[in-house]
C-alpha positions as YAML, in Angstrom:
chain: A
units: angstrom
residues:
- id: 1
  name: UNK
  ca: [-8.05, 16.63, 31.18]
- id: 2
  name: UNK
  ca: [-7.01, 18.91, 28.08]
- id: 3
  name: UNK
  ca: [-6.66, 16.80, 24.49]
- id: 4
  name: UNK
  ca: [-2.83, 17.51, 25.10]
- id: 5
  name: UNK
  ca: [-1.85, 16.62, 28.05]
- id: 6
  name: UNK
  ca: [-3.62, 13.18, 26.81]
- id: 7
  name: UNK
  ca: [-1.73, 13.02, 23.73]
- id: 8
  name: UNK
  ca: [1.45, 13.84, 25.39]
- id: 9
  name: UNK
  ca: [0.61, 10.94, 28.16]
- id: 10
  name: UNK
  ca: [-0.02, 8.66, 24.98]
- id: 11
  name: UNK
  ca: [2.70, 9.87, 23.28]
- id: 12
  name: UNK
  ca: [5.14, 8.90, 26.80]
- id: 13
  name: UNK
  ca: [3.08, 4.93, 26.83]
- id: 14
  name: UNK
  ca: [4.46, 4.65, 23.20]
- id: 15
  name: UNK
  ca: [7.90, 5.45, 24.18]
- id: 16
  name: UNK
  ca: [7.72, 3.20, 27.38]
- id: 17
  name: UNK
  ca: [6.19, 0.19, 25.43]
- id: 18
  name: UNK
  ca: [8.97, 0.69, 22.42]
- id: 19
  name: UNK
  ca: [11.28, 0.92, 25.41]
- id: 20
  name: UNK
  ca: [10.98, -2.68, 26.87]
- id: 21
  name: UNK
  ca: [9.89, -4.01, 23.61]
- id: 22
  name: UNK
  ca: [13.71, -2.73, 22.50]
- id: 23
  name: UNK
  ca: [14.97, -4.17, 25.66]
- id: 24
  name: UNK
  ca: [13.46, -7.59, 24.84]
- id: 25
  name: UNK
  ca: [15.45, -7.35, 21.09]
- id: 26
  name: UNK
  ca: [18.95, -8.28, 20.06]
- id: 27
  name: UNK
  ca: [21.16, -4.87, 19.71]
- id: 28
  name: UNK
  ca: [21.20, -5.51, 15.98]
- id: 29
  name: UNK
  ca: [17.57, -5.34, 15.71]
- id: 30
  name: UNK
  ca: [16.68, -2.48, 17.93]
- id: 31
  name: UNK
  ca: [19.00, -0.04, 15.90]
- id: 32
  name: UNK
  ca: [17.07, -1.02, 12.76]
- id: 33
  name: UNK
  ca: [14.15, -0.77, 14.51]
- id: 34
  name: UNK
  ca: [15.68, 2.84, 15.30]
- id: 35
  name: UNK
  ca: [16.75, 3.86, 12.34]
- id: 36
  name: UNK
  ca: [13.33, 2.80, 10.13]
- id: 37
  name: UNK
  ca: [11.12, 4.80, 12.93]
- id: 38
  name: UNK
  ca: [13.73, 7.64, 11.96]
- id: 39
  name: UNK
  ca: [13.28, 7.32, 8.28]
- id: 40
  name: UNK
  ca: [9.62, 6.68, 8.35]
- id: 41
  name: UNK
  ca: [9.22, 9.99, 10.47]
- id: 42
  name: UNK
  ca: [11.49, 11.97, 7.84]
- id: 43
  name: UNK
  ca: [9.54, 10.87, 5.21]
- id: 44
  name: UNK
  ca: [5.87, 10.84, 6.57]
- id: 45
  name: UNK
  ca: [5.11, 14.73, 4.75]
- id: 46
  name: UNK
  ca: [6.43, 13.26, 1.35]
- id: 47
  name: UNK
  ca: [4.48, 10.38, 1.77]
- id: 48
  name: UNK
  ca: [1.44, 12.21, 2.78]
- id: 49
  name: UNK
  ca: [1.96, 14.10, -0.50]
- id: 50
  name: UNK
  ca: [2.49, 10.67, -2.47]
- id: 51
  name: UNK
  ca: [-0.57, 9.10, -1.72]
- id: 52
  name: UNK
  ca: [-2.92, 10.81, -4.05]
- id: 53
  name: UNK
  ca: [-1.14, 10.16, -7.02]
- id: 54
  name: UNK
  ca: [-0.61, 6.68, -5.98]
- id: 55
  name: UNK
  ca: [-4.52, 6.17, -5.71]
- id: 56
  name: UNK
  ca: [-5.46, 7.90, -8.37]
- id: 57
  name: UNK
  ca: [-2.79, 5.53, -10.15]
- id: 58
  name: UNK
  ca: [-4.64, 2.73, -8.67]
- id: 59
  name: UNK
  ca: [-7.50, 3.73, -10.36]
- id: 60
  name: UNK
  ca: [-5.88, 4.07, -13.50]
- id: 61
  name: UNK
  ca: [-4.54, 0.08, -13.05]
- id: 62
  name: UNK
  ca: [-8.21, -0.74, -12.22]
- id: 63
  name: UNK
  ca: [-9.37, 1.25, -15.07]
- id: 64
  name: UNK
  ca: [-6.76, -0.63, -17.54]
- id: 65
  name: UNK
  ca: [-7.79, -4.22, -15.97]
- id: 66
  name: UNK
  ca: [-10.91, -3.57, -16.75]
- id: 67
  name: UNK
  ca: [-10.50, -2.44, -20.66]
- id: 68
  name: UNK
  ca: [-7.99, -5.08, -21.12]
- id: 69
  name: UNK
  ca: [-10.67, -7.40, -19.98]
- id: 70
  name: UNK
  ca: [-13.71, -6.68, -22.57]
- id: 71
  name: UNK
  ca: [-10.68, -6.43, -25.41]
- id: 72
  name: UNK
  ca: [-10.08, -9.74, -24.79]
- id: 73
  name: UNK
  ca: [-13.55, -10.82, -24.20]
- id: 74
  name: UNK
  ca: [-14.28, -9.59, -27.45]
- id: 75
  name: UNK
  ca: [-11.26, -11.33, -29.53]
- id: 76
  name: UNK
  ca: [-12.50, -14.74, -27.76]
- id: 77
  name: UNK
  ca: [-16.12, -14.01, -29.37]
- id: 78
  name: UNK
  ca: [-14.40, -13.16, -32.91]
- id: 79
  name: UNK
  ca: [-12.05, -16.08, -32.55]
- id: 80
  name: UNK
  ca: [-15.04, -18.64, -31.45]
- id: 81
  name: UNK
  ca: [-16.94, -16.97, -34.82]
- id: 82
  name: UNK
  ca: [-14.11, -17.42, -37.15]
- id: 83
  name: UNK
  ca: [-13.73, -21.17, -35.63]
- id: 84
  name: UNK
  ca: [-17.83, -22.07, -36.26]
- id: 85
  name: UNK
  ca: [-17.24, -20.41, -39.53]
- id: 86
  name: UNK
  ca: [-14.32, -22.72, -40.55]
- id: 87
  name: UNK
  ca: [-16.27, -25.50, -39.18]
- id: 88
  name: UNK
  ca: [-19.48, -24.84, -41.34]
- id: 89
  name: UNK
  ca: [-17.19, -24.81, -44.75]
...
């Protein structure tokens, strides 16, 4: 069996299972279910293209987390000094 006439089969389950699963729904529901399977499809090259910069944004959160992190590490240590040096007056 060639790779696409599998993927063509699985692409026909999906449909069947979306099928009765949209038979099972209220008629409110299965047009939004319609409409965000439309939208997500329009928009799956743009998101493709969007998820590099979102990672490497990640990484620049993870990055900032970390550097806020020692800064404040280091005013606690300079705070707890200028507290035993106010003490030892």
């Amino acid at each position: 069996m060639s790779s696409v006439s599998s993927a063509r089969r699985g692409i026909g389950v999906r449909k069947s299972v979306t099928t009765r699963v949209a038979a099972d729904m209220p008629s409110t529901k299965r047009a939004q279910a319609a409409i965000e399977a439309e939208v997500a499809e329009q928009n799956r090259a743009e998101l493709a293209r969007q998820q590099p910069e979102v990672l490497d944004d990640l990484a620049e959160v993870v990055d900032d987390a970390v550097e806020l992190t020692r800064l404040l590490a280091r005013h606690r240590r300079h705070l707890a000094a200028q507290r035993r040096d106010e003490d030892g007056r």
